[in-house]
C-alpha angles and dihedrals in degrees: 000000000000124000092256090059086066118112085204133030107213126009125193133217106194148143102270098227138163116228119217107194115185121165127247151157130256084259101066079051089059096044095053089048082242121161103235108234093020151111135227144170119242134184131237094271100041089049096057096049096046080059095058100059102047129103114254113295154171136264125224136173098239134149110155099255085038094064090044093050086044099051078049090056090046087060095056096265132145104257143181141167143201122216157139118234121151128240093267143107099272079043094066092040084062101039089048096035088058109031087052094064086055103261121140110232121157108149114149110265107241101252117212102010145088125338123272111278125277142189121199103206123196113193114191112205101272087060101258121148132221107192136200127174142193105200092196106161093353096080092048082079098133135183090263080068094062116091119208102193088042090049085047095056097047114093087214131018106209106212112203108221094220092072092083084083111068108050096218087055095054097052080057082057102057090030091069099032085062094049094045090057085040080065111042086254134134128255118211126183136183118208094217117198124008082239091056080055097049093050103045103021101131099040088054088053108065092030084065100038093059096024115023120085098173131028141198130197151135116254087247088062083043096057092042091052097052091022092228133111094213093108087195094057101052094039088057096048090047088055096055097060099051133036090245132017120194117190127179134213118183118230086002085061120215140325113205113185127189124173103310098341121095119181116190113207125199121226117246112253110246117190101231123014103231112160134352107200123120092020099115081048095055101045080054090061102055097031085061104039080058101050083049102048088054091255124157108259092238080062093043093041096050086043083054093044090048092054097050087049088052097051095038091062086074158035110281141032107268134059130281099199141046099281091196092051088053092045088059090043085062099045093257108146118199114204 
């Protein structure tokens, strides 16, 4: 099968979670014993009183490969996603959320378990996010929700890096990169979080090396999985496991290296720095769009660094604007 056979072109296997963002100081951090910049895993009751504490926010559907399949589907991409949310309240933001930007999405809701996911998300004034997430359903995503014949027709499956951390999850993983080689088909991965790295490095990579063939990542999750800061280096040996290797690196843009060729790409310039999450996500939608569509990685990679500079500009993880209309306004053609 050939990538313009596919019915999407990029289709997501994630952990389906609600983002709550609320500003705050580097104080309240301190208070809460929180790591600034991180993310961690929390459970129910440490969830609920963590809300409690914070300072008026907003909800957003969020989950890191939901906000990149919905940014594809923003510019105007085929888009689907595979996820666990519950039949409650934060359960239907999500479904609708999602479904309304034009993303399939019809995994069977978990039925008499834990909450819908949720991620409690504290931005300090220079943008910067602490993250703390309950997974809650979302990490009851099991190998019965992969479909074969979904992943199949699907020209890349886009694998969430958080999911090395619930065992059931992971199995999922595997379960639909397997399906996606079966097919002909590409396996992309982000690595996520450099904590996500430390705790699973040498677990990601083996997965990458026998089942990625592209990888994303920030130049912080590329120093914690070769445990190096020659950014050179690792991006070299990275290279040379997988077919394309995209790595970001915030206001120095992006470095994609395939083979021999190696395209820098700058980021785009944004007035004011609000918010940076979803920006990695982001960069993820339109990189891969690109990547789909047959487009040069220098194209893909500028589609993907015009995203993140969208969604940086403001409060929450997914775009506020028509990402296919400002990709026109910029010159950026889709196939």
């Amino acid at each position: 099968m050939t990538q313009n056979t596919a019915t999407y072109d990029v289709c997501a296997v994630g952990n389906a979670i609600v983002d709550v963002l609320s500003p705050c100081d580097d104080a309240f951090l301190t208070a809460q014993s929180l790591t600034p910049g991180s993310m961690q895993l929390v459970d129910e009751a440490q969830s609920a009183a963590l809300y409690d504490a914070m300072a008026a926010g907003v909800e957003a559907s969020g989950g890191s490969a939901g906000n990149t399949v919905a940014g594809v589907g923003s510019f105007g991409g085929r888009a689907a996603y595979v996820g666990k949310v519950a039949p409650d309240t934060l359960g239907q933001v999500f479904s609708h959320d999602i479904r309304a930007v034009g993303v399939h999405f019809d995994t069977p809701v978990l039925e008499g378990g834990a909450g819908t996911g949720r991620c409690l998300i504290n931005v300090t004034p220079d943008g910067q996010r602490t993250m703390c997430t309950f997974l809650g359903a979302a990490n009851q995503l099991g190998t019965a929700d992969i479909d074969a014949d979904l992943i199949g027709s699907s020209a890349i499956v886009y694998l969430e890096g958080y999911l090395f951390d619930p065992a059931p999850a992971r199995a999922a993983f595997e379960a639909a990169a397997a399906a996606a080689h079966a097919a002909g088909r590409k396996v992309a991965i982000t690595l996520s979080d450099t904590f996500v790295v430390a705790r699973w490095r040498a677990e990601l990579l083996a997965f990458i090396e026998a089942s990625a063939d592209i990888v994303l990542a920030n130049e912080g999750e590329l120093a914690a999985l070769f445990e190096t800061d020659d950014f050179d280096a690792a991006a070299a040996k990275l290279a040379s496991m997988v077919e394309v290797a995209a790595i970001t690196r915030g206001e120095h843009g992006s470095v994609i290296v395939s083979g021999d060729e190696r395209v820098s790409v700058s980021a785009y310039p944004v007035d004011r720095v609000i918010d940076t999450t979803g920006a990695g996500d982001q960069y993820a939608a339109g990189f891969l769009l690109g990547v789909a569509r047959g487009l040069t990685l220098e194209q893909s990679g500028k589609l993907g660094s015009l995203a993140a500079s969208e969604v940086i500009a403001h409060w929450g993880p997914r775009p506020m604007v028509v990402l296919s209309a400002l990709a026109a306004e910029h010159g950026l053609a889709l196939n």
